[in-house]
PARO-777860 format. One record per residue (C-alpha): residue number from 1; residue in one letter; x, y, z. Coordinates in steps of 0.5 Angstrom, whole numbers, plus 500, padded with zeros to 3 digits. Layout:
BEGIN
PT; NUM; A; X; Y; Z
...
! end
This chain:
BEGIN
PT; 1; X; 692; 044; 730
PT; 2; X; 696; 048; 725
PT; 3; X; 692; 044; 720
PT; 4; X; 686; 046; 723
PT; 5; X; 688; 053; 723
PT; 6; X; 691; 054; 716
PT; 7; X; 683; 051; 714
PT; 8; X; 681; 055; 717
PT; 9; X; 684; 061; 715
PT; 10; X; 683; 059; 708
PT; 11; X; 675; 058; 708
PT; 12; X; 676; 065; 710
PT; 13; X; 679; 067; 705
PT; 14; X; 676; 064; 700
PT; 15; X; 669; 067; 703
PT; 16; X; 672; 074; 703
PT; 17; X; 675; 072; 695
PT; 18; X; 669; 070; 692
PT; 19; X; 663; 076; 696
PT; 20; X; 668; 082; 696
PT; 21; X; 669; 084; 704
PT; 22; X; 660; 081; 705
PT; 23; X; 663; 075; 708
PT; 24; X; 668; 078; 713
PT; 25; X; 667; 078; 720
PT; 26; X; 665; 084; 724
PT; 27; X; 667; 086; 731
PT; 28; X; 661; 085; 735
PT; 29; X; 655; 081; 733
PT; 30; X; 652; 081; 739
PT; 31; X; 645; 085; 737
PT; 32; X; 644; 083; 730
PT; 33; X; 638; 086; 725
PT; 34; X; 636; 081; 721
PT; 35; X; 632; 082; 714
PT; 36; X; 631; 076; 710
PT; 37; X; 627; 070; 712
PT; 38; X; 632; 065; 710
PT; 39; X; 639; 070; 714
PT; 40; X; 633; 069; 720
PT; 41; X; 633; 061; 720
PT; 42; X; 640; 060; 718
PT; 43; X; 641; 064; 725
PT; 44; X; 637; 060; 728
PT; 45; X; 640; 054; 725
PT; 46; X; 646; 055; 727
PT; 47; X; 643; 056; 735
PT; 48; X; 645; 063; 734
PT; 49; X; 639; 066; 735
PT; 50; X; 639; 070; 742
PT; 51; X; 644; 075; 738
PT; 52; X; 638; 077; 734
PT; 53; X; 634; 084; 736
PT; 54; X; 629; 084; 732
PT; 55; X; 627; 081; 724
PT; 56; X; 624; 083; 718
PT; 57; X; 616; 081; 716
PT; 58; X; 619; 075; 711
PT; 59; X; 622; 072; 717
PT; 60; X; 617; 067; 720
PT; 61; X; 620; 060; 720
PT; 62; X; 621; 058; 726
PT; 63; X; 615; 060; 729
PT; 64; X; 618; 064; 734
PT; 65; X; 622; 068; 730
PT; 66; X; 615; 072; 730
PT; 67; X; 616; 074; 737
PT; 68; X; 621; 079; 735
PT; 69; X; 620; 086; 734
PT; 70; X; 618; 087; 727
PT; 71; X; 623; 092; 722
PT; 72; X; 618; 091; 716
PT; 73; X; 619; 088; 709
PT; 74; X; 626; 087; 707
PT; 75; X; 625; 092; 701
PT; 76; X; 623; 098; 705
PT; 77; X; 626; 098; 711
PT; 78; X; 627; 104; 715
PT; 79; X; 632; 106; 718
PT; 80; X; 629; 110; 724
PT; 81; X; 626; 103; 726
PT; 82; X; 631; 100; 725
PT; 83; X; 637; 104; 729
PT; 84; X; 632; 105; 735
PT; 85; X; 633; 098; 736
PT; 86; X; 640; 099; 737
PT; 87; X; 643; 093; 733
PT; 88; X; 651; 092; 733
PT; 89; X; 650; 088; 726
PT; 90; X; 645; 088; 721
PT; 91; X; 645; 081; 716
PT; 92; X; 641; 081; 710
PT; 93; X; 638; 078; 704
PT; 94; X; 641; 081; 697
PT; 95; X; 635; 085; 696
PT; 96; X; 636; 089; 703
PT; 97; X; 633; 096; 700
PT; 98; X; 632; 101; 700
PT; 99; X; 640; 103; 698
PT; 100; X; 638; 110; 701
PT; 101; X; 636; 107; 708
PT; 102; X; 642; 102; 708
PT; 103; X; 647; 107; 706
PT; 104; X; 644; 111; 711
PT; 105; X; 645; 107; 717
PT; 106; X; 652; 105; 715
PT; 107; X; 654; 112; 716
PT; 108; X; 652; 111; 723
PT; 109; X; 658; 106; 724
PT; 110; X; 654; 100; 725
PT; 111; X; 657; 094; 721
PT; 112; X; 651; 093; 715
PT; 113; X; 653; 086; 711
PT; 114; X; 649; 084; 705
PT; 115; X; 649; 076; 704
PT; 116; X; 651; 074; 697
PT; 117; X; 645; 070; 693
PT; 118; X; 646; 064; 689
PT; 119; X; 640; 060; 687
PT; 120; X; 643; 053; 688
PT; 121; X; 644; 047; 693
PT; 122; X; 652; 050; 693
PT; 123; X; 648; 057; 694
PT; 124; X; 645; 055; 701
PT; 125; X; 652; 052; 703
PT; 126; X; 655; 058; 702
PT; 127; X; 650; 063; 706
PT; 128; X; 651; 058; 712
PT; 129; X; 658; 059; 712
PT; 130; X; 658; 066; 710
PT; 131; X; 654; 068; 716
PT; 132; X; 657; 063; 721
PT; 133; X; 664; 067; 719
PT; 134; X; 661; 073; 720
PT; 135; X; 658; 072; 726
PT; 136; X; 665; 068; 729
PT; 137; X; 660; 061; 728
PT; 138; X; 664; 058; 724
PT; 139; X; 665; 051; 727
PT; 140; X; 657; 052; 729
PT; 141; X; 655; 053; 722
PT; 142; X; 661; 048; 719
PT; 143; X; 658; 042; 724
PT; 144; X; 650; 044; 722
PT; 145; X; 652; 044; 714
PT; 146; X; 655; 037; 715
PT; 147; X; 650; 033; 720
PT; 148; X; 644; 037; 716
PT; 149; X; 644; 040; 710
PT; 150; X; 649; 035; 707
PT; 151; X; 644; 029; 707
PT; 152; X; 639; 034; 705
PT; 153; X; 642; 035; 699
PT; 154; X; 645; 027; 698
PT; 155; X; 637; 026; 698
PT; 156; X; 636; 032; 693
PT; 157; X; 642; 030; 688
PT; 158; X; 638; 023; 687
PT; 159; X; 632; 026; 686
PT; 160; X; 634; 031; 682
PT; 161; X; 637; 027; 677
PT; 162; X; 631; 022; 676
PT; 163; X; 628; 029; 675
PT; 164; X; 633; 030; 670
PT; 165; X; 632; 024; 666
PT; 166; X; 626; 025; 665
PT; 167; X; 626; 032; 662
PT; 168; X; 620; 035; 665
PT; 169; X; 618; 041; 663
PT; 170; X; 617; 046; 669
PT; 171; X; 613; 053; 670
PT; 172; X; 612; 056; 677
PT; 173; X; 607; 061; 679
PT; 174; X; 608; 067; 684
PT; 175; X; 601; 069; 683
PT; 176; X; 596; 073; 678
PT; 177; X; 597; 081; 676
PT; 178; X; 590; 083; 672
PT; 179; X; 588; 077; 671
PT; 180; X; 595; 073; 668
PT; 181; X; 599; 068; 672
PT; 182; X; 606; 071; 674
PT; 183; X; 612; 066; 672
PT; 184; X; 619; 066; 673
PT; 185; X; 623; 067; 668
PT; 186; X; 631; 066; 668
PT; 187; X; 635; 068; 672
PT; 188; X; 630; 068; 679
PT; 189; X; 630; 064; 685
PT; 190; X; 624; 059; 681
PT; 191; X; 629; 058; 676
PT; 192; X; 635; 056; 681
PT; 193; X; 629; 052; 685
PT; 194; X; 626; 049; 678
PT; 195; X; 634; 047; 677
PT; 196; X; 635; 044; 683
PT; 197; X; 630; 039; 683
PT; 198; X; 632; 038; 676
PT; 199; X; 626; 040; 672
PT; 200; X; 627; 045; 665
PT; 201; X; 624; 053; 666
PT; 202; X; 618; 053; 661
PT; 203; X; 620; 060; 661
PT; 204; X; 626; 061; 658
PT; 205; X; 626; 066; 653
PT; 206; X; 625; 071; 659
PT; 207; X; 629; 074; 665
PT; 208; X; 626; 075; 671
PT; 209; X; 618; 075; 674
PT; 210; X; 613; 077; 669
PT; 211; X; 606; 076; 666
PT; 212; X; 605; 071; 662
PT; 213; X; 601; 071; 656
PT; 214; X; 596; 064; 656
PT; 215; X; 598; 062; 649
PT; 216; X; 605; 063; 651
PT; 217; X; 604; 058; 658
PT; 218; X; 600; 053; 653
PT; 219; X; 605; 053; 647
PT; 220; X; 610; 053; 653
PT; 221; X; 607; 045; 655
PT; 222; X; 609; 045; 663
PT; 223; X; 609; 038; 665
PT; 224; X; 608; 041; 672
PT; 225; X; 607; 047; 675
PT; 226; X; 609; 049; 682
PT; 227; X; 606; 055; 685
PT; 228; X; 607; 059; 692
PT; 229; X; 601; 058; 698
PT; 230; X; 600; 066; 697
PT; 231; X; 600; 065; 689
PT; 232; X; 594; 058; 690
PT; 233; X; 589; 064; 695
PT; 234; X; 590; 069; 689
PT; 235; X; 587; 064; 685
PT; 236; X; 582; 061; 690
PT; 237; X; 583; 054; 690
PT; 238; X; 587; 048; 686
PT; 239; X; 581; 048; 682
PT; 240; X; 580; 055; 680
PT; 241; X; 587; 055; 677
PT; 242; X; 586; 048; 673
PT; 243; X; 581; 052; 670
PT; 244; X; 584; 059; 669
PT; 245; X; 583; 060; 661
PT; 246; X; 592; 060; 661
PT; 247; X; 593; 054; 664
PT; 248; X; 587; 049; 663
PT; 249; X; 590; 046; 657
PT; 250; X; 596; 044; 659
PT; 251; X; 599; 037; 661
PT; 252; X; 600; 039; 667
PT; 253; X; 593; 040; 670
PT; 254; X; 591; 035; 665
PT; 255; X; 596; 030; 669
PT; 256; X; 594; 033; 676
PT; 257; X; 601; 035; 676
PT; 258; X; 600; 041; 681
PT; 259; X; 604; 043; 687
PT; 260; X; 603; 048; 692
PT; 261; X; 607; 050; 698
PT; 262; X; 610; 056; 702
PT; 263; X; 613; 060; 697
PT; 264; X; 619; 061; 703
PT; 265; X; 621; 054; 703
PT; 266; X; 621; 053; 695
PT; 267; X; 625; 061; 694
PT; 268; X; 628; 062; 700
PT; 269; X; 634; 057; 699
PT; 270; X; 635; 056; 708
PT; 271; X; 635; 050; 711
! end
């Protein structure tokens, strides 16, 4: 029992040490806002979800987290919907905003915690705890990392190092701006994603989401491109992208190495 209770006491530590005071526990979570899909799943995960009062428009898995009241968008949140809800905890993503809106609501007493972001299979691990600690879940969160998370990221690390070895060189699309691809540079959830799974960025000699320019893309030479469902609709259809001008001549289409899916489940690094 004094073992188990030193481990715990220690995990605690160690999340308070490594995300300032984000990780600390609150004293009533009883009534949690939640901005981010990836806070709202892991609250669900972790069998937390009757706490939850309402969500923000990126929280869609699982479904019926959409039966909840609506604050918004995580980056444009207003502080009026939301106190009116009458939350005792708000729980969101790092780019929670405006600063403005969560300044506000924090002088109004309500605990507002800011969930550290790491674009890593360690990064999922770590938010999982986080929130569990916060909340007073610890043991819940601890048990699901264990039954469901740590086989998940076994099965990724085989995968991941098959990637490795064959060094493919990857591009992921978030969708178009004036009629060029938006790719993510260094330094973004698609470049920890794309890391994860043990390919190499195509875009790295830039940080962040940007345009890109066809002939960097086709000088660029991604084996395989990645693209978000939102992203493949701005485009129309799979074909349409093969035949974008700025993507045609790439080995990735000219293998078909061409993968689409919910831009959530691939940037939102949750369960």
């Amino acid at each position: 029992m004094k073992i188990e209770f030193l481990k715990s006491i220690a995990l605690s530590f160690i999340l308070i040490s490594k995300s300032g005071f984000a990780c600390a526990p609150v004293e009533d979570s009883s009534r949690i806002t939640a901005a981010g899909g990836s806070i709202t799943e892991i609250l669900y995960s972790i069998n937390a979800e009757k706490k939850i009062v309402a969500v923000d428009i990126t929280s869609y898995h699982p479904e019926e987290a959409t039966s909840h009241p609506s604050i918004g968008y995580v980056r444009t949140l207003s502080a009026e919907g939301i106190l009116s809800l009458n939350p005792t905890l708000i729980i969101g993503e790092d780019d929670m905003g405006p600063p403005t809106v969560i300044n506000q609501i924090k002088r109004t007493g309500i605990d507002v915690s800011i969930i550290p972001e790491e674009h890593s299979a360690e990064g999922i691990i770590n938010k999982i705890n986080c929130i569990g600690n916060i909340i007073g879940m610890k043991e819940e969160s601890q048990k699901f990392i264990k039954s469901k998370i740590l086989p998940k990221i076994k099965e990724l690390n085989q995968y991941s190092i098959k990637n490795t070895k064959e060094k493919k060189k990857v591009i992921f699309i978030l969708g178009l701006q004036s009629g060029s691809p938006i790719i993510g540079g260094l330094n973004t959830s698609a470049d920890g994603f794309i890391k994860m799974i043990g390919g190499i960025n195509s875009m790295n000699e830039f940080e962040n989401w940007k345009p890109v320019s066809a002939e960097s893309i086709i000088s660029s030479e991604p084996d395989v491109i990645l693209v978000t469902a939102r992203g493949l609709n701005a485009f129309g259809n799979i074909q349409a992208l093969k035949n974008h001008p700025s993507l045609s001549l790439t080995p990735a289409v000219k293998n078909n190495t061409i993968y689409s899916m919910d831009g959530m489940a691939m940037l939102g690094f949750s369960p």
